[in-house]
MARBAMI-484141 format. One line per 5 residues: their letters; for each residue x, y, z of N, C-alpha, C. Coordinates in nm, 2 decimals, decimal comma. Example, Ala and Ser with C-alpha at 12.3 -4.5 7.8 and 13.67 -1.06 7.14 Angstrom:
2
as> 1,32:-0,57:0,78:1,23:-0,45:0,78:1,32:-0,33:0,78 ~ 1,28:-0,22:0,71:1,37:-0,11:0,71:1,29:0,00:0,79
This chain:
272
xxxxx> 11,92:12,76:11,01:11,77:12,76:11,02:11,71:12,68:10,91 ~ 11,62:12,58:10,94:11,57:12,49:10,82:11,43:12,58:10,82 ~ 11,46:12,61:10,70:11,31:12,65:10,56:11,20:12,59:10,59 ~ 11,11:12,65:10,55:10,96:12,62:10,55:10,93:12,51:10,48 ~ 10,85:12,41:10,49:10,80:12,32:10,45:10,79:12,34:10,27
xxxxx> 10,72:12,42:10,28:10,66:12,49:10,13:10,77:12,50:10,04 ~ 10,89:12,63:10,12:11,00:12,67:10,05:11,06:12,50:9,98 ~ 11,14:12,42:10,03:11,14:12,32:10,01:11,09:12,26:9,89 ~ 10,96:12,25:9,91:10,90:12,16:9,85:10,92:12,28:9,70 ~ 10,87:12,36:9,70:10,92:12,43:9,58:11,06:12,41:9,52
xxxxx> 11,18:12,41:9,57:11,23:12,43:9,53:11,35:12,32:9,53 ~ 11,35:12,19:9,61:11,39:12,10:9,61:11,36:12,00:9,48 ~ 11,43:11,87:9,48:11,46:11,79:9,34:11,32:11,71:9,36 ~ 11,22:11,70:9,25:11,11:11,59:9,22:11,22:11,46:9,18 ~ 11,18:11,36:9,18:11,28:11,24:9,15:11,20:11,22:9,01
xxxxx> 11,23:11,21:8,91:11,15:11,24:8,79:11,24:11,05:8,70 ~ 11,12:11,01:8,70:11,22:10,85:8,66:11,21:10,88:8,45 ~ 11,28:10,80:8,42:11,29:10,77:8,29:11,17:10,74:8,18 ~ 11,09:10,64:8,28:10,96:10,64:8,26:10,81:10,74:8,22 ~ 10,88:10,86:8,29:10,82:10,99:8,36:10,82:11,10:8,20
xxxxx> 10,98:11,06:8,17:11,04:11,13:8,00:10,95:11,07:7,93 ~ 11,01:10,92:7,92:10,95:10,85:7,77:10,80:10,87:7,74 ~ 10,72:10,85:7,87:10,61:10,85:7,86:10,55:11,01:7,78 ~ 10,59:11,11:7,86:10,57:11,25:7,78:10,64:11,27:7,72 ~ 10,71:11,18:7,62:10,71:11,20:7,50:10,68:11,18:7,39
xxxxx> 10,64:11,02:7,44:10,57:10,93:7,33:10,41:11,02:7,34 ~ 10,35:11,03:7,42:10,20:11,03:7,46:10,17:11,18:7,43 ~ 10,28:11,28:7,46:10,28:11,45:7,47:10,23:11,49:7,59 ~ 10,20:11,35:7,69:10,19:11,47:7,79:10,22:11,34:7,93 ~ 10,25:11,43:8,02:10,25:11,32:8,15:10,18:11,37:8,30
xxxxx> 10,11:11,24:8,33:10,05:11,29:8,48:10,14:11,24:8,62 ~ 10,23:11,34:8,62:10,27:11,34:8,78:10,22:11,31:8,91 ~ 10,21:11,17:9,01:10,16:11,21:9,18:10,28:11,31:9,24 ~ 10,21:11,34:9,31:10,29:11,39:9,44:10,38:11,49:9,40 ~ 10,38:11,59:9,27:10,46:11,66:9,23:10,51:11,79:9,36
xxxxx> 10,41:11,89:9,42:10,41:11,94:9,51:10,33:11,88:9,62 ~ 10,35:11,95:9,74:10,28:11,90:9,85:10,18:11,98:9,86 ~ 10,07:11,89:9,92:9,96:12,00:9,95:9,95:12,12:10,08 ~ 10,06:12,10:10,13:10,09:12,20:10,21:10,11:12,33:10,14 ~ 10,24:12,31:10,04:10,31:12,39:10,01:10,22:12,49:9,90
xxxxx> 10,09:12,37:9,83:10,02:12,50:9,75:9,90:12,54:9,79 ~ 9,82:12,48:9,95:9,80:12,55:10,03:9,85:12,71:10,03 ~ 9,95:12,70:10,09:10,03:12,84:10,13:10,04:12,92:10,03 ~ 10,01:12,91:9,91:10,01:12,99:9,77:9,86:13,00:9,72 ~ 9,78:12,95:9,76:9,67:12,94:9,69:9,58:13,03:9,71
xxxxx> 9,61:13,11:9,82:9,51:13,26:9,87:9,51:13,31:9,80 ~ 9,63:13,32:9,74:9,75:13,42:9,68:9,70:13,45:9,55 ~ 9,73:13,33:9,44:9,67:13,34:9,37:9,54:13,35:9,35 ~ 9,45:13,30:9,43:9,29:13,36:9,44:9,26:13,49:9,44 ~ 9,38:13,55:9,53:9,36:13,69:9,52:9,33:13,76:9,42
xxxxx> 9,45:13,74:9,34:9,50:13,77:9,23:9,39:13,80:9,09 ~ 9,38:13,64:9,08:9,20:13,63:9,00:9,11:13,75:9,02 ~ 9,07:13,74:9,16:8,94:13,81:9,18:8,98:13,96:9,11 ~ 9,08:14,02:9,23:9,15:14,12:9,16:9,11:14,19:9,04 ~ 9,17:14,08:8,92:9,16:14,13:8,78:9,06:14,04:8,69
xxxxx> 8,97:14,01:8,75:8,83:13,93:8,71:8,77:13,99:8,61 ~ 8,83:14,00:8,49:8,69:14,12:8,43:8,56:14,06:8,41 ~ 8,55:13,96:8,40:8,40:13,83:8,37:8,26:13,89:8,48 ~ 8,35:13,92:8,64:8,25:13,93:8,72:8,15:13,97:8,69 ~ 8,14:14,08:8,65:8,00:14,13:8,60:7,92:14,11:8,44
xxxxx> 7,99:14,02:8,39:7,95:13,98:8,31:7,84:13,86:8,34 ~ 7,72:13,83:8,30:7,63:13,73:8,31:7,66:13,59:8,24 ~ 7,66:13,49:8,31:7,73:13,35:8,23:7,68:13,36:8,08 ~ 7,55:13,34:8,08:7,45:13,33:7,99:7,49:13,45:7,82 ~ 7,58:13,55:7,91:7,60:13,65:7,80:7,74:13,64:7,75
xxxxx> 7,78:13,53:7,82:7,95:13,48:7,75:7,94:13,40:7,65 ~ 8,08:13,38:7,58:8,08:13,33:7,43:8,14:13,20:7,51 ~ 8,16:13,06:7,42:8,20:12,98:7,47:8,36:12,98:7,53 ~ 8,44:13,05:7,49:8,55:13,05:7,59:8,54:13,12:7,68 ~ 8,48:13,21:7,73:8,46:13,27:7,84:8,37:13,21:7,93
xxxxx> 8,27:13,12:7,89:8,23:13,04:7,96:8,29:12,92:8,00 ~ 8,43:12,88:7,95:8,48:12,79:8,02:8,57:12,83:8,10 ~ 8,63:12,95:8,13:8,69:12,95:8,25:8,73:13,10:8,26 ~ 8,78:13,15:8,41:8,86:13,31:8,41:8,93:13,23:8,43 ~ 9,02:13,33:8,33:9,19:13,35:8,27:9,25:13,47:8,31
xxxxx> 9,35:13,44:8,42:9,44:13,59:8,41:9,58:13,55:8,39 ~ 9,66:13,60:8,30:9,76:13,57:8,29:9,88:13,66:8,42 ~ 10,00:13,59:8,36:10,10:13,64:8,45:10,10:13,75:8,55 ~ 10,05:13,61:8,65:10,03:13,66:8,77:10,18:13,72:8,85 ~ 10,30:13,63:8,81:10,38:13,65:8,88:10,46:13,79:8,90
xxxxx> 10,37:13,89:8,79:10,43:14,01:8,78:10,35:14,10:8,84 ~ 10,24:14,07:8,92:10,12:14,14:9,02:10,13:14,11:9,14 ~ 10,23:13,97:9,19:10,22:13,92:9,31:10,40:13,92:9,36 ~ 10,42:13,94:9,44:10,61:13,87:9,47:10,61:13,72:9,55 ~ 10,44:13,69:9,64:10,40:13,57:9,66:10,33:13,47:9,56
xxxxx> 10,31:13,50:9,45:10,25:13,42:9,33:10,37:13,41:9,26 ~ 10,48:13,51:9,25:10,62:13,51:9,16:10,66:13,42:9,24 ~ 10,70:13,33:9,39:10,79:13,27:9,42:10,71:13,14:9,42 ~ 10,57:13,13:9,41:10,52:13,01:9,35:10,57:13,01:9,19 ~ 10,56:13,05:9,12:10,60:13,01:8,98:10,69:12,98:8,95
xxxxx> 10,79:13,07:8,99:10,95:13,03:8,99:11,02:12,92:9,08 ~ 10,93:12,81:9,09:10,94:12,69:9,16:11,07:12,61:9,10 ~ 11,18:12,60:9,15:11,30:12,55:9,04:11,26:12,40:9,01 ~ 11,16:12,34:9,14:11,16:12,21:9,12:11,06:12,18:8,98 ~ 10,93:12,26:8,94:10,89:12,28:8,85:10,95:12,26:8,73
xxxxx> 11,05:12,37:8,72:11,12:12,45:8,60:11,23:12,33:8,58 ~ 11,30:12,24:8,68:11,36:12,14:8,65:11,31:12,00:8,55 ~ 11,18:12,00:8,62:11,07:11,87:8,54:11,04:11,92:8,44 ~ 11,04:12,02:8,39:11,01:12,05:8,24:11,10:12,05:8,20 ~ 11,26:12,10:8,24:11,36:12,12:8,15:11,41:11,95:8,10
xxxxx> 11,36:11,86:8,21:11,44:11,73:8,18:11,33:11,67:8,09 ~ 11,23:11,67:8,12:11,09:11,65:7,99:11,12:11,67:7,81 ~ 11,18:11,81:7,83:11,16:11,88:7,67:11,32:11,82:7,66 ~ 11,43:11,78:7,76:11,57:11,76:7,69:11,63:11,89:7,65 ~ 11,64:11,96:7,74:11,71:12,11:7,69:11,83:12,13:7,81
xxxxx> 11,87:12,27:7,75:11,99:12,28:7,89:11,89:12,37:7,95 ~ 11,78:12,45:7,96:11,72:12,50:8,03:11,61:12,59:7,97 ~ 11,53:12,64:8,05:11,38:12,68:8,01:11,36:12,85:8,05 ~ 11,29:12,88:7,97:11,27:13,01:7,99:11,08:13,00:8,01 ~ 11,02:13,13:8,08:10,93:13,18:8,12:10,86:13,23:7,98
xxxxx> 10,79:13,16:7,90:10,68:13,22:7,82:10,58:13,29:7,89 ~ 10,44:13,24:7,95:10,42:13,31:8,09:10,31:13,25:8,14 ~ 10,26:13,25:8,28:10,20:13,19:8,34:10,05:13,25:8,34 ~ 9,96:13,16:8,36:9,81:13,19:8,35:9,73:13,07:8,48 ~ 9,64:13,19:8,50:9,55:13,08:8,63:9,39:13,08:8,56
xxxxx> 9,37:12,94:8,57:9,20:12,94:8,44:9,11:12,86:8,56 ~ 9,06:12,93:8,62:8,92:12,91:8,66:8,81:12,89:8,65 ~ 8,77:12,74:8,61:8,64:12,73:8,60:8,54:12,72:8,71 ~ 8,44:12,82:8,67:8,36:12,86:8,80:8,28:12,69:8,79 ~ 8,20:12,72:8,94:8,07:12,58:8,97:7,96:12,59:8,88
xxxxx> 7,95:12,54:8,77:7,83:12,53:8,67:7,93:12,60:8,49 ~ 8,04:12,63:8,56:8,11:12,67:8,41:8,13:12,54:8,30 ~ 8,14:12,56:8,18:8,14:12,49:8,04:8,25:12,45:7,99 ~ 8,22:12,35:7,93:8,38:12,25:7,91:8,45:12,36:7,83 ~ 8,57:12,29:7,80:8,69:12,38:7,73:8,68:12,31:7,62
xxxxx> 8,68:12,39:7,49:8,69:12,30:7,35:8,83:12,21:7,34 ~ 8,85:12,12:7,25:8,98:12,07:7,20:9,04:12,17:7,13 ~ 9,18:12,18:7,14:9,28:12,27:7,12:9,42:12,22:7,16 ~ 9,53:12,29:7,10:9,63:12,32:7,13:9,71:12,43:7,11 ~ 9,76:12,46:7,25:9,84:12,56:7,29:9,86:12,69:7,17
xxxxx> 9,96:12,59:7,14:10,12:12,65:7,05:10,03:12,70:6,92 ~ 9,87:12,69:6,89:9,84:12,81:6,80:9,84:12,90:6,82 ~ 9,86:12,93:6,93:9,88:13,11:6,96:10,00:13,15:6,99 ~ 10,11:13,05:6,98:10,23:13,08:7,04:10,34:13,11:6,90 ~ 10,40:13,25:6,88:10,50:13,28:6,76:10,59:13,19:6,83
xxxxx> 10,66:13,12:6,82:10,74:13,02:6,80:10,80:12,96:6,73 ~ 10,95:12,92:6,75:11,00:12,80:6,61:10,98:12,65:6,62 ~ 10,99:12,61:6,73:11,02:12,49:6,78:10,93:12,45:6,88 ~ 10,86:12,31:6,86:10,78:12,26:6,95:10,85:12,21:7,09 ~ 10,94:12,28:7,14:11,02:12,26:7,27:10,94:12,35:7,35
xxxxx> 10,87:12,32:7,45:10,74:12,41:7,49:10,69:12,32:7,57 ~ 10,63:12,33:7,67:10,52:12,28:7,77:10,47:12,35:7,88 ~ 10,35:12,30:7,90:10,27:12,36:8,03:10,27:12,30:8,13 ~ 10,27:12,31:8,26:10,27:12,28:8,38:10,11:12,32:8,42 ~ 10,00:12,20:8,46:9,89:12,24:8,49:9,86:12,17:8,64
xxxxx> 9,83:12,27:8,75:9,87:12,23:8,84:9,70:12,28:8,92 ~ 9,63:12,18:8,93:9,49:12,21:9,04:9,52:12,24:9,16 ~ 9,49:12,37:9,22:9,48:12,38:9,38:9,35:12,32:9,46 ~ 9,29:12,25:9,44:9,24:12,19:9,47:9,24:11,99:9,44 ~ 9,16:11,91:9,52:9,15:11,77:9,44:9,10:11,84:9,33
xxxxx> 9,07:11,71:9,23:8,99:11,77:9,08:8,92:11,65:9,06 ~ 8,79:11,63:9,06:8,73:11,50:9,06:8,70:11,51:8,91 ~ 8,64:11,39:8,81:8,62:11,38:8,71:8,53:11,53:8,66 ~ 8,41:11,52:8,78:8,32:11,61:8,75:8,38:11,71:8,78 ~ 8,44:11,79:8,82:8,50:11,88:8,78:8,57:11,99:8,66
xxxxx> 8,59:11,92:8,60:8,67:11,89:8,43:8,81:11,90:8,45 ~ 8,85:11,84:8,49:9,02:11,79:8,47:9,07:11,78:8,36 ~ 9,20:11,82:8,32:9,25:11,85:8,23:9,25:11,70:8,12 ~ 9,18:11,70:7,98:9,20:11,58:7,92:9,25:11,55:7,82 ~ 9,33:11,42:7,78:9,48:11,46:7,66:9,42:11,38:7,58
xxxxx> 9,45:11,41:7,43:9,45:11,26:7,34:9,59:11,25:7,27 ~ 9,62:11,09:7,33:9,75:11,03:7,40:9,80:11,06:7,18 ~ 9,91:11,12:7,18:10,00:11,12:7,10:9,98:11,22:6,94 ~ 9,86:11,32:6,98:9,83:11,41:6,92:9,99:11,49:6,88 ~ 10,05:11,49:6,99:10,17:11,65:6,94:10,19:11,60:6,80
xxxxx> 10,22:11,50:6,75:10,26:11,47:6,62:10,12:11,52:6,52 ~ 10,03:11,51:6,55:9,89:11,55:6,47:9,90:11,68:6,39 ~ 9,94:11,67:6,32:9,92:11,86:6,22:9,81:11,88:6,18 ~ 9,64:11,79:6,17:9,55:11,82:6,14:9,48:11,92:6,25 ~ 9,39:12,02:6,21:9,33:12,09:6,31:9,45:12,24:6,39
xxxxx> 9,59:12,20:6,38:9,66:12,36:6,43:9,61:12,47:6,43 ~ 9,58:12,47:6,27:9,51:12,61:6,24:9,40:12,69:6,31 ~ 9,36:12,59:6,40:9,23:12,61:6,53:9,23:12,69:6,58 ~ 9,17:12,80:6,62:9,14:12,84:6,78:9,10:12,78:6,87 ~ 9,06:12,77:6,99:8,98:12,77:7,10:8,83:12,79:7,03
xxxxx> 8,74:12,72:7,06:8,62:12,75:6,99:8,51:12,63:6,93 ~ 8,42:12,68:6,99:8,23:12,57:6,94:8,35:12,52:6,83 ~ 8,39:12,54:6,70:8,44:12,48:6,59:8,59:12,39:6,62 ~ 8,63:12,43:6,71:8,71:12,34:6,70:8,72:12,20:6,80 ~ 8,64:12,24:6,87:8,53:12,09:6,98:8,51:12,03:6,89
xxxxx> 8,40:12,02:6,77:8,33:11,96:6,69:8,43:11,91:6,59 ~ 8,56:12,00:6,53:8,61:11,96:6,44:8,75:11,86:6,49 ~ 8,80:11,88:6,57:8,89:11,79:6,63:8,82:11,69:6,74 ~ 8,74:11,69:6,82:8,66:11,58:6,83:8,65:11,45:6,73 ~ 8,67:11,48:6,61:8,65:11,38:6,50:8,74:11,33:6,44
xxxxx> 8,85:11,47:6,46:8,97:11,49:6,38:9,06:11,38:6,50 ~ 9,01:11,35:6,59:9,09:11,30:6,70:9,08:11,14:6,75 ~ 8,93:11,10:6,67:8,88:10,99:6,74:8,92:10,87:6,73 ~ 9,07:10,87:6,65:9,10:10,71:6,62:9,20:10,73:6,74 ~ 9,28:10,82:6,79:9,37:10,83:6,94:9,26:10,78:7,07
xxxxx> 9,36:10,69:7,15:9,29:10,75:7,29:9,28:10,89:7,35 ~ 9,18:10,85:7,40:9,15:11,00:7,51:9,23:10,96:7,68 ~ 9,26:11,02:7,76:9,29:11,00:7,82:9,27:11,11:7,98 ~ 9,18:11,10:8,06:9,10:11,20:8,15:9,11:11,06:8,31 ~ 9,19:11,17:8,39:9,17:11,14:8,52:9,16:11,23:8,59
xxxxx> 9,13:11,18:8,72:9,11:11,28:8,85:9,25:11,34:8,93 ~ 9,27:11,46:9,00:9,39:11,50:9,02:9,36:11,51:9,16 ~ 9,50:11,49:9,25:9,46:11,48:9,36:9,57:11,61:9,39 ~ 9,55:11,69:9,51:9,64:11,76:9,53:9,75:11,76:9,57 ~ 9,85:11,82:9,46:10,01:11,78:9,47:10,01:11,70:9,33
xxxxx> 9,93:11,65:9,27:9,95:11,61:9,15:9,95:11,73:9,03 ~ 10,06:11,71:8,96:10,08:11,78:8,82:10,08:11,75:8,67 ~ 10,02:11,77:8,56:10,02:11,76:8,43:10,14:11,84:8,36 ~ 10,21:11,77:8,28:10,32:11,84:8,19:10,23:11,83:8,04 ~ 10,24:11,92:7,94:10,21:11,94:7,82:10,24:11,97:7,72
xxxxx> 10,31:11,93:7,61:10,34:11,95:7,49:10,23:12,10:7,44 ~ 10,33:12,21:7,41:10,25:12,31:7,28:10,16:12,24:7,20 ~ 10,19:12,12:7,14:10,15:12,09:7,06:10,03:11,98:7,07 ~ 10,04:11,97:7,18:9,91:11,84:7,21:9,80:11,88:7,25 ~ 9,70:11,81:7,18:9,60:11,87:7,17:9,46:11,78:7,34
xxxxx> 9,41:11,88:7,39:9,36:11,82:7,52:9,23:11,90:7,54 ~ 9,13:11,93:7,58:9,00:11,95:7,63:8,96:11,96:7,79 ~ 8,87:11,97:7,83:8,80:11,95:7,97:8,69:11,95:7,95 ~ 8,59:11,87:8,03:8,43:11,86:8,06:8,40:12,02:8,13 ~ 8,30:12,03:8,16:8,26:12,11:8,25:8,23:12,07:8,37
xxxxx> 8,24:12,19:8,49:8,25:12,18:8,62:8,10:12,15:8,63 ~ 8,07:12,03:8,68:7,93:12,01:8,74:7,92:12,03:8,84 ~ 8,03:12,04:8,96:7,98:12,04:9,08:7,99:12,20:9,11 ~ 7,92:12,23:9,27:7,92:12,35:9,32:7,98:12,39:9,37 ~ 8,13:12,39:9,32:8,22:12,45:9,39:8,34:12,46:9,25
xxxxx> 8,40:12,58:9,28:8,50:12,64:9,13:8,65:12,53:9,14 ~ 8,65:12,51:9,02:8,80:12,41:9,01:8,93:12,52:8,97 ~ 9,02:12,53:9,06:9,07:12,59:9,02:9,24:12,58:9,01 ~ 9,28:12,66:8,92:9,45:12,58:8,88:9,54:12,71:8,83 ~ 9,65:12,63:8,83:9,72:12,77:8,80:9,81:12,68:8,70
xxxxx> 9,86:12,78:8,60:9,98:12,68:8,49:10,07:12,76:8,46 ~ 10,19:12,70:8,44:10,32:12,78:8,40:10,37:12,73:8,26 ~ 10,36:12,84:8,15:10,46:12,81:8,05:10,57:12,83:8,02 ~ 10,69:12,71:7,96:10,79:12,69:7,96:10,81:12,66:7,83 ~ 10,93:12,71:7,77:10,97:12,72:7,65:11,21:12,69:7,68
xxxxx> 11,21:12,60:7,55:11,35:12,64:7,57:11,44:12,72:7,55 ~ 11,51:12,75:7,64:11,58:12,87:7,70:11,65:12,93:7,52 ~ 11,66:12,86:7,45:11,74:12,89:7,33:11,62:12,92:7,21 ~ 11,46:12,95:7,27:11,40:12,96:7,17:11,40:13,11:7,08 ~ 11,37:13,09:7,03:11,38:13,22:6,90:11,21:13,24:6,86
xxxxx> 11,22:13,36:6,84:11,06:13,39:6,76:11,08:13,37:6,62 ~ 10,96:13,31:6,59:10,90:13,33:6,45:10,80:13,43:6,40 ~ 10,84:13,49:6,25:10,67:13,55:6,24:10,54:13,51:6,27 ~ 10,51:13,61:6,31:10,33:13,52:6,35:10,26:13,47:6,29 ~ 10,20:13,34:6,24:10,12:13,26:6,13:9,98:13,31:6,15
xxxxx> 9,93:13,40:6,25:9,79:13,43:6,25:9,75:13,56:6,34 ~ 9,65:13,62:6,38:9,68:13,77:6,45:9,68:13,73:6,60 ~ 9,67:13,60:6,67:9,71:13,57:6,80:9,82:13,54:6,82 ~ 9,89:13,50:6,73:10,03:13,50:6,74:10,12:13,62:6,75 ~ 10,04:13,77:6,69:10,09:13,86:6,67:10,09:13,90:6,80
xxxxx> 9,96:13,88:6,90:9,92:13,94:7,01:10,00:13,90:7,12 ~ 10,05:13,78:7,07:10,12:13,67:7,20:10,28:13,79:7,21 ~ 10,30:13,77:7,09:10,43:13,86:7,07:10,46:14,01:7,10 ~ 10,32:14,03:7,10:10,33:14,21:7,13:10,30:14,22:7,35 ~ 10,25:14,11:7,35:10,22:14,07:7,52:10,32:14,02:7,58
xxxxx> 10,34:13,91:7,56:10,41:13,84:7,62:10,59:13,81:7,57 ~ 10,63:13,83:7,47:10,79:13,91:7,41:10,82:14,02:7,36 ~ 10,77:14,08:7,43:10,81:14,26:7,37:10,95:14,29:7,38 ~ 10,97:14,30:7,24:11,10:14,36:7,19:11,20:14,26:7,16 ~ 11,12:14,15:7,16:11,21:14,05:7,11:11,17:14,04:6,92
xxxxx> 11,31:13,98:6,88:11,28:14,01:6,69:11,28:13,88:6,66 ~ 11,24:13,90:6,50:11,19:13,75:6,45:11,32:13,70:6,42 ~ 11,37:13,58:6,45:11,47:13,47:6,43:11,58:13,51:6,51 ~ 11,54:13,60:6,60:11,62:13,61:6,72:11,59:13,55:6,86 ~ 11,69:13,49:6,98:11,62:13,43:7,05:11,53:13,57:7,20
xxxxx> 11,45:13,43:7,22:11,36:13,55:7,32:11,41:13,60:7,46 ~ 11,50:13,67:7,44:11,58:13,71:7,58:11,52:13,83:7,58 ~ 11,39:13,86:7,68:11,32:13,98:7,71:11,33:13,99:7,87 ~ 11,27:14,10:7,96:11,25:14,05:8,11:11,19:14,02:8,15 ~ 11,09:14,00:8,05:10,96:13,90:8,10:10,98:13,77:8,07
xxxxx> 11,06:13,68:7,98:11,11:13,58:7,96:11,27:13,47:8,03 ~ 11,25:13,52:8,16:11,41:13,51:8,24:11,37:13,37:8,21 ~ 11,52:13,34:8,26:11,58:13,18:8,22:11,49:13,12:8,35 ~ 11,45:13,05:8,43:11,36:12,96:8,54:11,47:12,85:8,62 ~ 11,54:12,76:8,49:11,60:12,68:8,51:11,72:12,68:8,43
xx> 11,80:12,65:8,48:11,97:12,59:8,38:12,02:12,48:8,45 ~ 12,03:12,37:8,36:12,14:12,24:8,40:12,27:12,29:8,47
């Protein structure tokens, strides 16, 4: 019996060229065409909408009475542990392969996935990077940011400055009015780098690279779903700050410091 279109496309080989590596590595990040089909995240995309709404705590909250990260998008993390149809979207091998060949590892484990919704009229996302909230040893780490929908400029598509992962100024950042303004500046001798996403197109991301978004101008919600990937051999570190403590008590429970993170919320995704 041949598989569904979708199945497939999840879980079959991306042809991932040489060019595809060097580029995210030199740059910290790469923009994928045609990574999935738009069929296949079609057929997932209810799913995780559901999901969102679901566990929305924002709804009743008034835009106007949110702080700047809450005005830039709903956040729900790991979804794939609320859904068994959002679990077999994430667990996409073809995904978890393009990252493993990206970071150069023998395989990747599940830090954990998050879907960030910016509503129609929601607020840009400050400059930041990831991996300050992530206890971690090793910048072997990336995100998979994946629009279920096109994503036109106005929208706020995800935007990189080309070769930051190396940048150590500004880590110490949160998310936050201060760190827009302070890495904004801290950033301006790099290019910036911001295009439009079409559907089936995917972003890979360095922990460490630092990226932004505009805000949604138009009337309709942009919406995406991302998977974090870490190598399969990673180990925790003490927490450098109390979101790092949080990430560890959330998202590696019961994993110890300079031990690697084999929890069951962290299963292997992919192996060579």
């Amino acid at each position: 019996m041949t598989p569904p279109a979708s199945a497939v496309d999840l879980h079959s080989e991306y042809p991932l060229a040489d060019s595809d590596i060097e580029e995210f590595r030199q740059k910290g990040f790469v923009h994928l065409e045609g990574v999935l089909s738009p069929d296949a995240i079609s057929s997932y995309s209810d799913d995780i909408t559901s999901v969102v709404e679901e566990n929305n705590h924002l709804a009743l909250v008034p835009f106007d009475d949110r702080d700047t990260y809450d005005k830039a998008f709903i956040q729900i993390t790991n979804l794939w542990r609320l859904s068994s149809r959002v679990e077999t979207f994430v667990f996409s091998k073809r995904l978890a392969k393009v990252a493993t060949e990206l970071l150069g590892v023998s395989g990747v484990r599940m830090y954990h996935d998050q879907a960030l919704y910016k509503e129609a009229g929601g607020g840009l996302t400050p400059w930041h990077a990831d991996q300050y909230y992530w206890p971690l040893v090793s910048n072997l780490t990336c995100t998979a940011w994946i629009p279920l929908q096109d994503t036109s400029i106005e929208m706020g598509p995800l935007a990189f400055s080309a070769g930051s992962h190396s940048v150590t100024t500004g880590r110490e950042l949160e998310i936050s009015h201060k760190s827009e303004i302070t890495l904004k500046e801290a950033l301006s001798q790099l290019e910036e780098e911001e295009r439009p996403f079409k559907l089936g197109d995917v972003s890979f991301h360095y922990g460490w690279t630092f990226h932004h978004t505009g805000p949604n101008s138009t009337d309709i919600p942009r919406n995406v779903m991302t998977i974090i990937y870490m190598d399969e051999q990673m180990r925790l570190k003490a927490p450098d700050n109390p979101n790092q403590q949080n990430d560890w008590d959330t998202w590696c429970p019961g994993a110890k410091v300079g031990e690697l993170i084999d929890t069951p919320i962290n299963p292997v995704m992919f192996r060579r």
